[in-house]
C-alpha positions as CSV (number, residue, x, y, z in Angstrom):
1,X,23.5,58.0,70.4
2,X,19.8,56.5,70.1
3,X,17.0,57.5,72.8
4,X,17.5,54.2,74.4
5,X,21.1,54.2,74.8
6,X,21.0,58.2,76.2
7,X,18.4,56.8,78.8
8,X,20.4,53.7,79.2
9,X,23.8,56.2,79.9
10,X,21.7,58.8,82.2
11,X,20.4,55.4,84.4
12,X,23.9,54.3,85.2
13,X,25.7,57.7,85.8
14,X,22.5,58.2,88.4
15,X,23.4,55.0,89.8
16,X,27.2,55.7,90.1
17,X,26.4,58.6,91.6
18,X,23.9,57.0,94.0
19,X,26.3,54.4,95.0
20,X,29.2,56.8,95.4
21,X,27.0,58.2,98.2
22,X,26.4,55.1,100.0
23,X,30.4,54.4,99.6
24,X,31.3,57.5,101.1
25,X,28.9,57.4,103.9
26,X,30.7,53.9,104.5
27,X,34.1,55.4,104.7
28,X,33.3,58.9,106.3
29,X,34.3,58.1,110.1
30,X,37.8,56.8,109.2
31,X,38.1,60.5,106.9
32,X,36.4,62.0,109.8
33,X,38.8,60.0,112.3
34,X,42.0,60.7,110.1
35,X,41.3,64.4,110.2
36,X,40.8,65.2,114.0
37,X,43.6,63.1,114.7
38,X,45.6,64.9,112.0
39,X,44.6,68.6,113.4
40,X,44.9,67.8,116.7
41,X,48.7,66.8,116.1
42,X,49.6,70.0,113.8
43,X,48.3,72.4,117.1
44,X,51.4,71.2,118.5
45,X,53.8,73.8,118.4
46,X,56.5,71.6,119.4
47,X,57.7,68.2,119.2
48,X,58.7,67.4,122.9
49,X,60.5,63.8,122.4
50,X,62.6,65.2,119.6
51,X,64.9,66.6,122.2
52,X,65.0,63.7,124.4
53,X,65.7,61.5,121.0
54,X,68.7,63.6,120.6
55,X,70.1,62.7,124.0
56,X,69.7,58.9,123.1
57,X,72.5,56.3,121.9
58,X,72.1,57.2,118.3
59,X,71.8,53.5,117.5
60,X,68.5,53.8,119.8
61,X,67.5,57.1,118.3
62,X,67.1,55.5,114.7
63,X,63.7,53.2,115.6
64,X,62.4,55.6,117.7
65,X,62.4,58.4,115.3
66,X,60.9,56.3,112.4
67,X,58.2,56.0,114.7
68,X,57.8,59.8,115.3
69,X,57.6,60.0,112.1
70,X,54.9,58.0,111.3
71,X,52.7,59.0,114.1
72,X,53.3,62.5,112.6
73,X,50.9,64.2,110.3
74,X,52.8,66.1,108.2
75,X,53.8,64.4,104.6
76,X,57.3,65.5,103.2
77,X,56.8,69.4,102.8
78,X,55.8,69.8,106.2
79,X,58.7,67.2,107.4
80,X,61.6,68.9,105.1
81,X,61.6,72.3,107.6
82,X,61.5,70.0,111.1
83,X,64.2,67.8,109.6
84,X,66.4,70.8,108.7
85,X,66.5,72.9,112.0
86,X,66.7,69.6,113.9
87,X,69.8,69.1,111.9
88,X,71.0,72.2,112.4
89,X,70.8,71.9,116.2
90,X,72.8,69.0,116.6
91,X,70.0,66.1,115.8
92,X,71.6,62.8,115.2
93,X,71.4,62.8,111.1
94,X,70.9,58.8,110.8
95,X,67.6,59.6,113.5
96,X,66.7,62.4,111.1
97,X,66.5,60.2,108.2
98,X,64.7,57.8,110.0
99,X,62.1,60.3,110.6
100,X,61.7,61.9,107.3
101,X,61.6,58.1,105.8
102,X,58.7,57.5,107.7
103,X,56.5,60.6,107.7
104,X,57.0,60.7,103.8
105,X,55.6,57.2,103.7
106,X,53.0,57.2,106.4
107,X,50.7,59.6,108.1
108,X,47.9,58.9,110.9
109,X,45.1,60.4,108.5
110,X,46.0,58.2,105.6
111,X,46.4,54.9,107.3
112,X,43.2,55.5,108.9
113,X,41.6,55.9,104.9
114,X,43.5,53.3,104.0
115,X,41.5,51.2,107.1
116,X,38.3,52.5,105.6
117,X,38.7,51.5,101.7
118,X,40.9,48.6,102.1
119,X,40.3,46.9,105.3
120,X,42.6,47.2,108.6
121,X,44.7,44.8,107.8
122,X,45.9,46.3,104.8
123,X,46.2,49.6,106.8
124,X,48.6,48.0,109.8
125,X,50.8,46.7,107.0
126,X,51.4,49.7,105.3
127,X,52.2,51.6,108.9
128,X,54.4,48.9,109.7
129,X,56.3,48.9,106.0
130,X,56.8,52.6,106.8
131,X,58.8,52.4,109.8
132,X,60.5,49.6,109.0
133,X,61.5,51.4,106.0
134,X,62.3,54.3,107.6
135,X,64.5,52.7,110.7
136,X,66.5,51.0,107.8
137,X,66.8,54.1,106.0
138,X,68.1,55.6,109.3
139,X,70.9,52.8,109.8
140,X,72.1,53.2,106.1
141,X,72.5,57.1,106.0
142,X,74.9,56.3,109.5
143,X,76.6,53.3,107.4
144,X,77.1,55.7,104.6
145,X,78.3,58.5,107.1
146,X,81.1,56.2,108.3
147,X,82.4,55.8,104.8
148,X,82.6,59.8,104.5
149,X,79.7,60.2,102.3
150,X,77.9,63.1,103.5
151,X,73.9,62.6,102.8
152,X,72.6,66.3,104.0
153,X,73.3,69.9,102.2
154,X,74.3,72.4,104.7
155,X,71.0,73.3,106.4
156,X,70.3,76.9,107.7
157,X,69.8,76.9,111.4
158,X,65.7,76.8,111.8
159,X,63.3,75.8,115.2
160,X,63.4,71.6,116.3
161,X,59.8,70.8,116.0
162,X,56.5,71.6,114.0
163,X,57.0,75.5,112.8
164,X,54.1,77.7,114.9
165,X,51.1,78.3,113.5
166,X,48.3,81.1,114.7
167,X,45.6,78.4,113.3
168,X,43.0,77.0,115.4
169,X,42.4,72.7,116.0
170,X,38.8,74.1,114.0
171,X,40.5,75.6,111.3
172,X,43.5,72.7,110.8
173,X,40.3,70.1,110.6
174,X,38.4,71.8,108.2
175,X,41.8,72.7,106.3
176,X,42.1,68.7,106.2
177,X,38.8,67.8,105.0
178,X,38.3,70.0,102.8
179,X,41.1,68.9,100.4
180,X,41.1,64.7,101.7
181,X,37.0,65.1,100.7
182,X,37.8,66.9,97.5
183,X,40.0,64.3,96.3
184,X,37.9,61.8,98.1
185,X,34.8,62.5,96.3
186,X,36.1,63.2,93.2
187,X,37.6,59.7,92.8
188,X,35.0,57.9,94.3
189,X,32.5,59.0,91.6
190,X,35.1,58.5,89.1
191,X,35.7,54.6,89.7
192,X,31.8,54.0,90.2
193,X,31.1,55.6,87.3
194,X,33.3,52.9,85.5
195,X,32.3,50.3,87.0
196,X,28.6,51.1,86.6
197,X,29.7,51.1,82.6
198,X,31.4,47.7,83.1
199,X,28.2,46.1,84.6
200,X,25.8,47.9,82.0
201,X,27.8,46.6,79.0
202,X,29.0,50.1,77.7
203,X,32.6,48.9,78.1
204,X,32.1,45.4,76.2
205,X,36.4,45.0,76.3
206,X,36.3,44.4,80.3
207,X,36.5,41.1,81.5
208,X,34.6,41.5,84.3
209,X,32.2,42.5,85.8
210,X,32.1,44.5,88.6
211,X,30.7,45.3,92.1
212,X,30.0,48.7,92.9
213,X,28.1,50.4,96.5
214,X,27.5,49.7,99.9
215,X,26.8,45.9,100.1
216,X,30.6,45.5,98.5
217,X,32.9,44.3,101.4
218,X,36.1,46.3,100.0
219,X,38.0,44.6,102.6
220,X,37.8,41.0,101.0
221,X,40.6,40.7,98.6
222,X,39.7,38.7,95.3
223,X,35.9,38.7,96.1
224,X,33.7,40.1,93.5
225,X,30.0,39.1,92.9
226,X,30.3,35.3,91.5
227,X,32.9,34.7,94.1
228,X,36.4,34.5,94.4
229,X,38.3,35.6,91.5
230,X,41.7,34.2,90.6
231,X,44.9,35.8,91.0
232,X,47.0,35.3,88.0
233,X,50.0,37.9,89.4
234,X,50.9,36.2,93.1
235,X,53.9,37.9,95.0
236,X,56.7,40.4,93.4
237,X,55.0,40.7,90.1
238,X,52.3,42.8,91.4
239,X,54.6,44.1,93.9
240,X,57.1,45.6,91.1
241,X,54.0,46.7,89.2
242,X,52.6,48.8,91.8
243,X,56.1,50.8,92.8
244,X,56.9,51.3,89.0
245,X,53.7,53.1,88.7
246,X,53.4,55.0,91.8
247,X,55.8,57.3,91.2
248,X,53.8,59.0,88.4
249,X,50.6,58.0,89.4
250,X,50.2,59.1,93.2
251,X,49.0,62.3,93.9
252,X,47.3,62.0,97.1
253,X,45.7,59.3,99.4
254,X,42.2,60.5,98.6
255,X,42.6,60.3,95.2
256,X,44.3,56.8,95.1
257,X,42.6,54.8,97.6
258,X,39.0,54.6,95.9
259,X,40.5,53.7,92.5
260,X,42.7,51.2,94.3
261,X,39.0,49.8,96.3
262,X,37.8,48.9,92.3
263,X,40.6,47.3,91.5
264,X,40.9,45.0,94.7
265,X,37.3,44.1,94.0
266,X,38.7,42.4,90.7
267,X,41.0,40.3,92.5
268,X,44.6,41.7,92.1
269,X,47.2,40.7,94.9
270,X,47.2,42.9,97.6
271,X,51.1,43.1,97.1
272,X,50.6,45.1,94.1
273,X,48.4,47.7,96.6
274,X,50.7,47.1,99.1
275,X,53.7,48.5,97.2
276,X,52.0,51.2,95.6
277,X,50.9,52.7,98.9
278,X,54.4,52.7,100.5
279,X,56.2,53.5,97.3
280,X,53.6,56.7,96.5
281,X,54.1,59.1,98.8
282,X,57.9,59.0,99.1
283,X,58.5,58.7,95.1
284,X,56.6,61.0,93.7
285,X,57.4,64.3,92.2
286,X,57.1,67.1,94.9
287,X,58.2,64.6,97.6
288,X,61.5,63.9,95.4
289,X,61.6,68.2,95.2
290,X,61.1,68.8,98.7
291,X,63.9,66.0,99.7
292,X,65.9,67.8,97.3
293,X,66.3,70.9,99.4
294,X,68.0,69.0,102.1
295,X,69.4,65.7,100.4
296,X,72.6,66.1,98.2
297,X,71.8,64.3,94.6
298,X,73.3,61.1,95.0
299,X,72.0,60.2,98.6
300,X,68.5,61.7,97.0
301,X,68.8,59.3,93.9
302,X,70.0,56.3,96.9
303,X,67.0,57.0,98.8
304,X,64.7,57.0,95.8
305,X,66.0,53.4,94.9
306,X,65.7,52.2,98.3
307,X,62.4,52.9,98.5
308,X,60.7,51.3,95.4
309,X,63.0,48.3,96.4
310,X,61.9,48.2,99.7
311,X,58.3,48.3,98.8
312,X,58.7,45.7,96.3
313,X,60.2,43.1,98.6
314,X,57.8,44.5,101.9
315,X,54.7,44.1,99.8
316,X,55.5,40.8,98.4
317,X,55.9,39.7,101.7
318,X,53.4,41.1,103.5
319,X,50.7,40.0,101.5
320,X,51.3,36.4,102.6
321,X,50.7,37.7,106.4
């Protein structure tokens, strides 16, 4: 590498970094948001509707307890153990799907980074894909039920709401932050970093170029700096695309979402992000092993399908909205 081309390399991983700043600065009150509404929900020591769900019609029960679940800020492993000694106690089982649908799928903290990366909009369809997915998922496991297919192992007794904890609102918040802004961070200088090599010319393949900091509206889908860009993939191609890949691909919310920012700015069809962000956190691998320890195989493989099918057809939908 020539003295030119070292300076050349040096001057756009400075202004990566640079930019990376101003980005995060951007996004920092949704992340600061997420987290305090996050932490303030795990001090709960208990869930106080969960009883009064289990008094409810179970048909009633179902859409109520997707929504629990959504508002709730645990992701699967923290849902698994609420799920099992709710069970245990008598909970109505097609409610308890409903509610371990949804919290795998949505959380307050990411929908909140997902508001700050990819626009509101984006954000209230993903919350509303996960508790329609999850009230579904809720009527099916009571369908299956009545043809004597049995969708839970036999869970050990446990306590009906979040498990007590000696830690402090302070120490939940900073717990949160510190791994979202890890993750956060991490990827955020990652996907400046390449597009700062896209726009200097050191990736000649790329076929465009792209925007990168602070004046970027990552909320405008298919705008990049000569304008709109075309999108060549409309509806459930993207849509497929996006739950195929999730599964192996999704690792956490703060990891995904500034990686997913780039590649809106190039104009691919929100369906494609759409599907990927309610596919993610229920398919992949540790989500799959927690559900596991509750789900027998085949309603765990059923559950699986239904999602990436579900996300598919929600996202190829919803991006028309």
């Amino acid at each position: 590498m020539t003295v030119a081309a070292t300076g050349q390399f040096i001057g756009t991983i400075s202004l990566a970094l640079r930019e990376s700043a101003l980005l995060i600065s951007d996004v920092s009150p949704w992340i600061l948001a997420g987290a305090l509404i996050g932490a303030a929900m795990r001090t709960i020591r208990k869930v106080p509707f969960m009883n009064a769900l289990s008094r409810l019609n179970p048909r009633a029960a179902i859409p109520l307890a997707s929504v629990s679940g959504a508002a709730s800020p645990l992701c699967t492993l923290g849902s698994v153990p609420i799920v099992t000694g709710l069970v245990s106690e008598g909970f109505p089982k097609g409610a308890a799907v409903a509610f371990l649908a949804s919290s795998s799928m949505v959380t307050p903290q990411i929908v909140l980074m997902t508001a700050g990366f990819l626009g509101p909009r984006i954000a209230i369809l993903q919350a509303m894909g996960g508790v329609i997915a999850g009230t579904l998922a809720g009527f099916l496991s009571t369908l299956a039920r009545r043809k004597n297919i049995e969708i839970f192992l036999d869970p050990p007794s446990g306590a009906g709401g979040i498990a007590p904890t000696s830690r402090s609102f302070i120490r939940h918040a900073s717990d949160q932050l510190e791994y979202g802004l890890f993750w956060l961070v991490t990827s955020v200088i990652v996907a400046q970093i390449i597009a700062a090599l896209i726009n200097s010319g050191m990736i000649p393949f790329f076929p465009a170029t792209l925007p990168t900091g602070k004046g970027i509206d990552y909320t405008m889908a298919g705008t990049g700096v000569n304008g709109p860009v075309s999108r060549p993939m409309p509806g459930l191609i993207p849509a497929l695309i996006g739950s195929l890949i999730a599964a192996p691909t999704y690792s956490c919310g703060g990891a995904a979402l500034p990686v997913l920012a780039l590649l809106r700015s190039c104009g691919i069809d929100d369906a494609f992000f759409l599907a990927f962000l309610v596919s993610g956190p229920a398919t992949r691998l540790r989500s799959i092993a927690a559900l596991g320890k509750i789900l027998k195989p085949f309603p765990l493989a059923a559950y699986v399908s239904f999602i990436v099918a579900f996300s598919v057809l929600w996202a190829a939908f919803a991006a028309q909205l």
